[in-house]
DRENPA-3360 file (N, C-alpha, C; in nm, 2 decimals, always signed):
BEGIN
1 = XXXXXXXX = -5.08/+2.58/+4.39/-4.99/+2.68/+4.45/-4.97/+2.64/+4.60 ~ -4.84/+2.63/+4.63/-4.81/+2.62/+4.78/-4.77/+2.74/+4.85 ~ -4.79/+2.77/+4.94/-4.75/+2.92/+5.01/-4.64/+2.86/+5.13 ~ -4.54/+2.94/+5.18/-4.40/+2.90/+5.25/-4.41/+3.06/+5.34 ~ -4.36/+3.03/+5.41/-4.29/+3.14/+5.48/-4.12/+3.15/+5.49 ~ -4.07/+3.26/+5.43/-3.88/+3.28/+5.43/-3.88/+3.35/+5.51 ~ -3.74/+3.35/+5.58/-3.64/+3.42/+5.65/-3.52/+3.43/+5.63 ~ -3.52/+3.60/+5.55/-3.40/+3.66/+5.49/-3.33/+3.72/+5.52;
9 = XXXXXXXX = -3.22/+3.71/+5.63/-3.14/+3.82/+5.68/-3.26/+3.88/+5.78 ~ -3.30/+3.79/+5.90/-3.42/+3.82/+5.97/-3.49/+3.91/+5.92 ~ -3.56/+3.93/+5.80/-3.69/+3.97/+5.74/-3.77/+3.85/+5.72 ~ -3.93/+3.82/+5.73/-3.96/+3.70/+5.70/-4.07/+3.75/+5.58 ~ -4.09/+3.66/+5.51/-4.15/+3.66/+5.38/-4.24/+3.60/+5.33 ~ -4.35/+3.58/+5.27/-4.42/+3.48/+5.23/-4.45/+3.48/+5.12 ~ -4.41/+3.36/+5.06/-4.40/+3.36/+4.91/-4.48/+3.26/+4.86 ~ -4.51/+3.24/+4.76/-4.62/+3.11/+4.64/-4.51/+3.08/+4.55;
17 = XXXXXXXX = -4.51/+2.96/+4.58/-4.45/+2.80/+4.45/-4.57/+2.73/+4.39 ~ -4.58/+2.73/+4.22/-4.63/+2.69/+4.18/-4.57/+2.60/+4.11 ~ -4.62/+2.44/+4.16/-4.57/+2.33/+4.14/-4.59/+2.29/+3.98 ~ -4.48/+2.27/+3.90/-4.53/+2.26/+3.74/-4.56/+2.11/+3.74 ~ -4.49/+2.01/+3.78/-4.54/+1.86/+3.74/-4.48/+1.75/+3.81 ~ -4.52/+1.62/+3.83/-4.52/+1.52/+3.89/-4.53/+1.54/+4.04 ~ -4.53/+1.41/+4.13/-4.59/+1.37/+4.21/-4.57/+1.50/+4.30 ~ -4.62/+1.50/+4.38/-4.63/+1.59/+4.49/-4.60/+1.47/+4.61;
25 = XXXXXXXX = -4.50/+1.47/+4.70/-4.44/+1.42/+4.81/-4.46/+1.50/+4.93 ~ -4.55/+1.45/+5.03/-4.56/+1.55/+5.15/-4.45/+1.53/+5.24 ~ -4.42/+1.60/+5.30/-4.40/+1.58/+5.41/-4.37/+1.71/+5.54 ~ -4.40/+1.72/+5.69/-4.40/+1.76/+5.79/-4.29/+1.85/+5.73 ~ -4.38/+1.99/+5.77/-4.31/+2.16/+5.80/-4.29/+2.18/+5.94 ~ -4.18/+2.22/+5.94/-4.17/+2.28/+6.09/-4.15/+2.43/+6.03 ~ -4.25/+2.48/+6.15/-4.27/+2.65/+6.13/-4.16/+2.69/+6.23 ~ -4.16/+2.81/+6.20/-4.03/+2.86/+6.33/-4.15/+2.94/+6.43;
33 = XXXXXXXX = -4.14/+2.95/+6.56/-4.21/+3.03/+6.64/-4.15/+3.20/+6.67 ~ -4.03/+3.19/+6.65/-3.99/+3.31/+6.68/-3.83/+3.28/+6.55 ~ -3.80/+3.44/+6.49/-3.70/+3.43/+6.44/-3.58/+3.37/+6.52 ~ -3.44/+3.33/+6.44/-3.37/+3.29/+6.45/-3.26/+3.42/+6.51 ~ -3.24/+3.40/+6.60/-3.06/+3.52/+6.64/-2.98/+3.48/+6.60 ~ -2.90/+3.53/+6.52/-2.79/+3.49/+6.48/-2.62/+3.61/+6.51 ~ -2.57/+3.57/+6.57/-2.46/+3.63/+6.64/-2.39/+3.76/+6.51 ~ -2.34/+3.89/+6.54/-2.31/+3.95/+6.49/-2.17/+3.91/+6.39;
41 = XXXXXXXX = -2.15/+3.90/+6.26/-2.03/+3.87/+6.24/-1.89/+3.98/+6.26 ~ -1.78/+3.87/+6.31/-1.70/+4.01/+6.37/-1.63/+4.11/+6.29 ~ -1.59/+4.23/+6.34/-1.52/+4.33/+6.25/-1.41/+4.28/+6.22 ~ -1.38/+4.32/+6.11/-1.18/+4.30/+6.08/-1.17/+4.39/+6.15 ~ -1.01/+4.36/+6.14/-0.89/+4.41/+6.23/-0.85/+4.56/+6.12 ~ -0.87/+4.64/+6.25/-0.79/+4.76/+6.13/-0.67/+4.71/+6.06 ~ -0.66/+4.80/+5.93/-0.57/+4.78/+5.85/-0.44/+4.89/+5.91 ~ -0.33/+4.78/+5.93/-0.23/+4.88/+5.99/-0.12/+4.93/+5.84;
49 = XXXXXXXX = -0.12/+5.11/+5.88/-0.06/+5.16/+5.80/+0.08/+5.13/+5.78 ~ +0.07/+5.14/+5.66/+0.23/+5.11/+5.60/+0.35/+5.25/+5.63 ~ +0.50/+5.15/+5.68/+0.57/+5.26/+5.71/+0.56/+5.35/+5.56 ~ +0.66/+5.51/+5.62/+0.63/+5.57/+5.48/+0.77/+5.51/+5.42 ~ +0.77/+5.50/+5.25/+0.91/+5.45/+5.17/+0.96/+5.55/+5.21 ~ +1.12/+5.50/+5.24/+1.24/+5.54/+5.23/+1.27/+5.61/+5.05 ~ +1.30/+5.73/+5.06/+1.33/+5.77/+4.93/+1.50/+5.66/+4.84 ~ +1.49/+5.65/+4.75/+1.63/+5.63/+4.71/+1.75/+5.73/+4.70;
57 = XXXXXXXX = +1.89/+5.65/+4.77/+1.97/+5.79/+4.76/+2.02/+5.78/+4.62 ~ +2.06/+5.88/+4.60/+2.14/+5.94/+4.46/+2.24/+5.82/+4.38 ~ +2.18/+5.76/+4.28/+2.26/+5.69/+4.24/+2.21/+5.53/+4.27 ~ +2.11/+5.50/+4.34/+2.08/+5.38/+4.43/+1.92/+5.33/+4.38 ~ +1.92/+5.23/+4.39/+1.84/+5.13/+4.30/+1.66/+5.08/+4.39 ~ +1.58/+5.12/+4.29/+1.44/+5.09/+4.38/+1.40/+4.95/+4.34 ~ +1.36/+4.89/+4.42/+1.30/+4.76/+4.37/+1.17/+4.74/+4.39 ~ +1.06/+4.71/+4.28/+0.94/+4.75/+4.30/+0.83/+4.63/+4.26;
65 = XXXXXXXX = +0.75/+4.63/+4.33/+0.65/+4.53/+4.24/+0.62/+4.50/+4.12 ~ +0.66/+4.38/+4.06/+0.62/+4.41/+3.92/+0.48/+4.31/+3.89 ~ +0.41/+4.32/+4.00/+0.23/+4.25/+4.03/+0.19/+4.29/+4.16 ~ +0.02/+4.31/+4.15/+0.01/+4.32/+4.24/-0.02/+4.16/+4.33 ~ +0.03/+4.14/+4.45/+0.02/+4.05/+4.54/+0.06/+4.05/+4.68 ~ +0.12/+3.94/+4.73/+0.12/+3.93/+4.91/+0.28/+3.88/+4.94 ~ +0.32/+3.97/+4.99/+0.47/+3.97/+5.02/+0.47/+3.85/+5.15 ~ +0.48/+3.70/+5.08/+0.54/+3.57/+5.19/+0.67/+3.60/+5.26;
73 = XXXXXXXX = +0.77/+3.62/+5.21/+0.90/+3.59/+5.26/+0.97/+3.72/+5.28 ~ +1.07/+3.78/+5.32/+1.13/+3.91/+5.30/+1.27/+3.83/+5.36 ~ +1.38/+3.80/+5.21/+1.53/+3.74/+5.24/+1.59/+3.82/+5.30 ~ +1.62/+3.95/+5.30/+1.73/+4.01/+5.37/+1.69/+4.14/+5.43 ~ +1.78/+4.18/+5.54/+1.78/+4.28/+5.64/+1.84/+4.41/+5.57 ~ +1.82/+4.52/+5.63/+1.87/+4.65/+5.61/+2.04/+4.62/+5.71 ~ +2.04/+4.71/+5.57/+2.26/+4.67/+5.63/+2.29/+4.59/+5.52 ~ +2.27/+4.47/+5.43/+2.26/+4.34/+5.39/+2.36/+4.39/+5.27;
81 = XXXXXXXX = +2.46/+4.30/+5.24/+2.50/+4.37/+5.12/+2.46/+4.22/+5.03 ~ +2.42/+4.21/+4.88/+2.34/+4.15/+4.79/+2.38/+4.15/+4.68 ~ +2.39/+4.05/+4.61/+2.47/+4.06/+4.48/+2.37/+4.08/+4.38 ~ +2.40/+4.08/+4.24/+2.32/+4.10/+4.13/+2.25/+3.98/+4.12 ~ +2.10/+3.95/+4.12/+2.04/+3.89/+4.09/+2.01/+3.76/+4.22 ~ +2.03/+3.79/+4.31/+2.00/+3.79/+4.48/+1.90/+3.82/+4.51 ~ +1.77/+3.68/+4.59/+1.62/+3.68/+4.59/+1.63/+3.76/+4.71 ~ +1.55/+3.89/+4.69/+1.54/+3.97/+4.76/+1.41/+3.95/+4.85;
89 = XXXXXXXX = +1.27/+3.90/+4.82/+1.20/+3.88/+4.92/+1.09/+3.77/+4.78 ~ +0.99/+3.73/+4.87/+0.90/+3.64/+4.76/+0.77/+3.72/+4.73 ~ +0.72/+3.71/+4.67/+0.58/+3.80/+4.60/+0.48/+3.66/+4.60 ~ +0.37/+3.64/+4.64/+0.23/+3.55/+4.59/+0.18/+3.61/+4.52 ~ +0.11/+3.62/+4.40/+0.05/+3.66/+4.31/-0.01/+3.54/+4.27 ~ -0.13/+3.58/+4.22/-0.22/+3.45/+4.15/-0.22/+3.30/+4.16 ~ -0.18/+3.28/+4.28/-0.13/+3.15/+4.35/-0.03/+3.12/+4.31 ~ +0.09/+3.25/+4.26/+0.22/+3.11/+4.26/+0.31/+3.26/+4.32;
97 = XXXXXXXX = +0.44/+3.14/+4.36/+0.56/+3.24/+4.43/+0.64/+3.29/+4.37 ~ +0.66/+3.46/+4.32/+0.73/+3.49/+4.28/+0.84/+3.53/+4.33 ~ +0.99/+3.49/+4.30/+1.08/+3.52/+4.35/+1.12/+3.71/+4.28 ~ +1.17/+3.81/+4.38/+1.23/+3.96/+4.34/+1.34/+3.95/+4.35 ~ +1.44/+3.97/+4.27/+1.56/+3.95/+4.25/+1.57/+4.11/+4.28 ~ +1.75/+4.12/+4.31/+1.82/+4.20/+4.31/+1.86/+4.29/+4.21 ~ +1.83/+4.38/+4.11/+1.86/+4.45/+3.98/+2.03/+4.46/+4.01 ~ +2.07/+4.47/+4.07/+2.20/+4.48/+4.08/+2.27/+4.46/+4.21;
105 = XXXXXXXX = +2.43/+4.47/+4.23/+2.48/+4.47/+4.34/+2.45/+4.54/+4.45 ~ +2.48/+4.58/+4.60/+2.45/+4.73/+4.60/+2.45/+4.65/+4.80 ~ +2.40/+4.72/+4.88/+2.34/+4.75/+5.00/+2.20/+4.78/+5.03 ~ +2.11/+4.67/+5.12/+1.99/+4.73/+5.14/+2.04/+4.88/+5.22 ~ +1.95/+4.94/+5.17/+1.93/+5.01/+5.29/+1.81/+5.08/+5.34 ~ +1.65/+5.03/+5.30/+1.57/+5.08/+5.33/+1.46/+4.93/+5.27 ~ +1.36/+4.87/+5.35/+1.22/+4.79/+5.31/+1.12/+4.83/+5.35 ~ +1.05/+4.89/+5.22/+0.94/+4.96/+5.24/+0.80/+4.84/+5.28;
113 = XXXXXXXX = +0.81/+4.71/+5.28/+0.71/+4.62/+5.30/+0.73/+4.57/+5.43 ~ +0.65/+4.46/+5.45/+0.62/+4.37/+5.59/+0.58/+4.24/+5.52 ~ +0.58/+4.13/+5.60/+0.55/+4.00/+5.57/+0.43/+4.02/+5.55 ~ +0.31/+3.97/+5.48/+0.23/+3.90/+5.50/+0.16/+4.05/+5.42 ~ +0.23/+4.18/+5.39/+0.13/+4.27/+5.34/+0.12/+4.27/+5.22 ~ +0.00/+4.32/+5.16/-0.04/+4.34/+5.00/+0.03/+4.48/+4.98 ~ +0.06/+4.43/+4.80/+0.11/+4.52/+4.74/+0.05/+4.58/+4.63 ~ +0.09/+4.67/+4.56/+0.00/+4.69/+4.40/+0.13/+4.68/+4.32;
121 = XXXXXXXX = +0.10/+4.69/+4.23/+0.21/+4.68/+4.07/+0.28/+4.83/+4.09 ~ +0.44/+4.88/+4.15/+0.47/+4.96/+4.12/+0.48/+4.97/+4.26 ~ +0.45/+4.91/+4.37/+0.50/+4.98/+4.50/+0.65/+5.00/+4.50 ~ +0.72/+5.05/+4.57/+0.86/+5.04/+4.64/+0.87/+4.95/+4.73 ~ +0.91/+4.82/+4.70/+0.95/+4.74/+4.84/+1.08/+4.72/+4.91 ~ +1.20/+4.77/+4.84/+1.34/+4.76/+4.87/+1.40/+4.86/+4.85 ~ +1.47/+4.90/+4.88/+1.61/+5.06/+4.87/+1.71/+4.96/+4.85 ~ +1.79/+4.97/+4.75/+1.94/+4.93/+4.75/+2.01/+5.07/+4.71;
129 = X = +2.16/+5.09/+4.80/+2.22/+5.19/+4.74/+2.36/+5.14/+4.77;
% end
């Protein structure tokens, strides 16, 4: 049996290895004299809230996640008029890009997302009306 001293998440430990077979190879331990400091890791960044969705007006078309993932791209502005089947913004999901098409013709007129934010399956990310 060999005896070691660990250091686990600055708690130190002392443990027994019992060597099952062949040669035994020495060589020079360096002990520590004093634990190690190791710098605090830093906080994330608060998570900034999402505007609230724009409802749909009467008659006007919601476009919604159909995965959840990370909104890369967002093609067009509020105002924007868009034809049927017009890439409305891009979706990452499971490492590949999905393109959101437009369900129909129409006018943005409300994006409930941001670049670069997560989504879940069923958000609202577009107002067309």
């Amino acid at each position: 049996m060999r005896k070691f001293n660990i250091t686990v998440n600055g708690k130190a430990y002392e443990v027994e290895v019992e060597e099952v077979g062949g040669a035994i190879a020495s060589a020079p331990v360096q002990r520590p004299t004093a634990p190690v400091a190791r710098p605090a890791a830093p906080k994330p960044a608060p998570a900034q809230k999402p505007a609230a969705p724009t409802p749909a007006p009467a008659g006007g078309n919601t476009v919604t996640a159909p995965m959840p993932g990370t909104i890369l791209d967002i093609k067009v502005n509020v105002g924007d008029t868009v034809e049927n089947g017009q890439v409305l913004l891009i979706l990452e999901a499971m490492k590949m890009e999905n393109e959101i098409m437009a369900p129909a013709a129409g006018k943005v007129v409300a994006i409930n997302t941001s670049k670069g934010a997560s989504v879940n399956a069923g958000d609202t990310l577009v107002v067309l009306g």
